[in-house]
N, C-alpha and C positions, 0 to 999 in steps of 0.2 A: 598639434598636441604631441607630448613627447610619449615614445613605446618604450613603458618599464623593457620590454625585452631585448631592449637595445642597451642598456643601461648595463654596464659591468658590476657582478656582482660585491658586495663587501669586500671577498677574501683579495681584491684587489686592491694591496694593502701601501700605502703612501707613508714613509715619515719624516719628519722634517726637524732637525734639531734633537734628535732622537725621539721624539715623540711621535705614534703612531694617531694621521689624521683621519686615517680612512672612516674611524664610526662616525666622524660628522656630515657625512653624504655619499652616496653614488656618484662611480665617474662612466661618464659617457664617454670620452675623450682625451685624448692628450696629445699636447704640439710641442715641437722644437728638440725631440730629444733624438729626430735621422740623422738625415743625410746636412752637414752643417755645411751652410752658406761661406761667401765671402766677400768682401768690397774687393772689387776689385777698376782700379785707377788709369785712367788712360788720355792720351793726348792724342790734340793731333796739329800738324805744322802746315800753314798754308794750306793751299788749294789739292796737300795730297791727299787721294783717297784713304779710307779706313784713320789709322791711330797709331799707337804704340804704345806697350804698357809701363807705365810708370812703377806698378806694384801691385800688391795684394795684403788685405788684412784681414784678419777674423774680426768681427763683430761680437761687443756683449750677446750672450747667446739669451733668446726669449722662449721660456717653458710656460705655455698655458695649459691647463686643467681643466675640462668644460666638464663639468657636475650637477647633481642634484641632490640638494635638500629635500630631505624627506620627513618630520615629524608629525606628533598628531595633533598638535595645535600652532597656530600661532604664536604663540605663547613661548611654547618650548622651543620653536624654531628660535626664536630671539635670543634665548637663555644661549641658545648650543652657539650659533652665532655669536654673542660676545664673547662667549668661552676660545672658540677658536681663533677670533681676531686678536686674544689676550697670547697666543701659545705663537702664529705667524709672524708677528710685530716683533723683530728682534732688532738690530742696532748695527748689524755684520753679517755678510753670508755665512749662513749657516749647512749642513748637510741634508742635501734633500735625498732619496733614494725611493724607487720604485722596484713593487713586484716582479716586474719583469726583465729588471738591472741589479739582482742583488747584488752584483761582485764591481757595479762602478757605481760613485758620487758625485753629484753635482755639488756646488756653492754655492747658495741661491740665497736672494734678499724676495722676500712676498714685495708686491708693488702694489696692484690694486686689482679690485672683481667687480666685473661687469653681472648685475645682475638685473634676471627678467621679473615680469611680474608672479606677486606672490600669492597662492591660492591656498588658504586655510593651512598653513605648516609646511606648502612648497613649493618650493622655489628654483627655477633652472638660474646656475651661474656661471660666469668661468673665471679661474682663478689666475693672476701672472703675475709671475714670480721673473726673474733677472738673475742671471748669473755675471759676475764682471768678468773673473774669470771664463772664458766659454769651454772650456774644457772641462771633463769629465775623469776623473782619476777610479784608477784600481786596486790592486793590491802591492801594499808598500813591501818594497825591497830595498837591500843591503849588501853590498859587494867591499870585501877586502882587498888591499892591496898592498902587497912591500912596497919599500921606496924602489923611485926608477920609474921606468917607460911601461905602461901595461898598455893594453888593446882592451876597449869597451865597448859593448853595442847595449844602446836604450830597449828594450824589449816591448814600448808600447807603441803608439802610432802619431807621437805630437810630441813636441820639445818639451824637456824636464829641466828646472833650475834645482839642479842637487844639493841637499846637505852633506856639506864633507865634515866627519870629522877624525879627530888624530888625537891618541892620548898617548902624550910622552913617557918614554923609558924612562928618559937622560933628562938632565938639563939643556936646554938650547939658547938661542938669540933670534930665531925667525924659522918660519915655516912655508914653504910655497909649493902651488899645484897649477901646473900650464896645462890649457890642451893645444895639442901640436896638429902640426899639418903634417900630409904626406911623408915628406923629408926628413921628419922628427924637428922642423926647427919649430920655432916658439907662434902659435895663431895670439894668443889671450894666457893672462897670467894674473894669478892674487899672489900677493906675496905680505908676510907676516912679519915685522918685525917688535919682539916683545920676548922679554927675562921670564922665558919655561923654564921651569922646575918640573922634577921627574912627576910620577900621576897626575900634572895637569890637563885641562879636556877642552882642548880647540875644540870650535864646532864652527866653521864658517856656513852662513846659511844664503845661500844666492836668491832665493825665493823674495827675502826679508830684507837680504840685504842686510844682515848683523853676522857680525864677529865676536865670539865673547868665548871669553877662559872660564871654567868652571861657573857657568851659567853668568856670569858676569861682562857687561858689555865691553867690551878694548876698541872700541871704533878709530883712536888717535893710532893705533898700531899697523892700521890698513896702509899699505903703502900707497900712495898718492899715481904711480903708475900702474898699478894693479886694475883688471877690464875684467867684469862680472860676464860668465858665460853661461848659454843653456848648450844640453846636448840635445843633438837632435835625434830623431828615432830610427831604426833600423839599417843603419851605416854602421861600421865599426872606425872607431874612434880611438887616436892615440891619447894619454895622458901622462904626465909628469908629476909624479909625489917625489919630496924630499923626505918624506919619513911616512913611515907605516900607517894607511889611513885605511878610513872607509867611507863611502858613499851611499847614504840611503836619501830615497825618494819614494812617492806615490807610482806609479806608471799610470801614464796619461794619452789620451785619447782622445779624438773630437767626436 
């Protein structure tokens, strides 16, 4: 039998899509959101001992929610139940966020709840939700930069695919951002070519994966040798602007 005094109170407040679920049950519980796992890949050759590692990956991250319904009939359990399964069910990850995280978001899709049996209006469940993403983001940041070679360092704890963007003074014919090695030579480059006029508003988006001029898509403009980069966190990093940009992202976390 489950002890209400186990049970976290209300103000233990859940939202998901911007809506706040916490009035439809008590949480007892909550998984997936420590210490994050990893596959990790290994071989091994003939009769030698142990393996070698091939590699390492994050896994879709799993957030379950183990709760209880609490109403005063069965009745109304059902009503609040549909209500909530109408508000979960969405199409796309959406933003989850917890009391205890207000300053980071999940991306989560609801998957499905395991529920026990149900006594007069209540009901122990647990809820699982999927992020594809498994990373956790923070507070969005914005860095400027003249053209030329700047030094950057990511500020959270897991790889960021940045939005650069650049709003022309001038007219131009192409626009490019490398990030460099050591040396200053060239690691990765996008490079732009396309008839800027002055106020127009590049925004390459690495995340998404689009390139578009005042909110309009230019995909034929990507150049063909151009390599989509993330930065990684807490190293400092050369970059290569051709013209006055900036860089804003989420900072991200596992």
């Amino acid at each position: 039998m489950i002890s209400y005094q186990e049970i976290l109170p209300n103000q233990w407040k859940i939202t998901f899509n911007g809506i706040d679920i916490s009035p439809f049950f008590y949480v007892k519980s909550t998984g997936g959101r420590g210490v994050m796992g990893r596959e990790v890949n290994t071989a091994t050759i003939g009769n030698r001992p142990g393996g070698f590692l091939r590699g390492t990956r994050i896994p879709v991250r799993v957030i379950t929610i183990e709760v209880l319904f609490a109403f005063s009939s069965e009745e109304e359990l059902k009503k609040k139940q549909e209500e909530l399964t109408f508000i979960l069910h969405t199409d796309e990850p959406k933003p989850l966020i917890f009391h205890d995280e207000p300053d980071r978001t999940y991306y989560a899709v609801f998957e499905n709840i395991s529920e026990s049996e149900e006594q007069g209006g209540i009901q122990p469940a647990t809820l699982t939700f999927l992020c594809p993403d498994p990373k956790k983001y923070g507070a969005a940041s914005s860095y400027e930069f003249g053209s030329g070679i700047h030094t950057f360092t990511n500020p959270g704890y897991a790889d960021i695919e940045p939005k650069i963007e650049c709003i022309f003074t001038e007219g131009g014919t192409s626009y490019e951002v490398s990030l460099l090695n050591a040396d200053n030579s060239v690691s990765k480059t996008i490079k732009i070519l396309y008839k800027f006029i002055a106020g127009d508003t590049l925004v390459i988006d690495s995340a998404k994966r689009k390139v578009t001029c005042n909110g309009n898509l230019i995909m034929t403009a990507l150049q063909i040798q151009s390599d989509w980069f993330k930065i990684p966190p807490r190293k400092p990093i050369k970059m290569n602007f051709s013209h006055k940009s900036s860089i804003k992202f989420d900072e991200a976390y596992l």
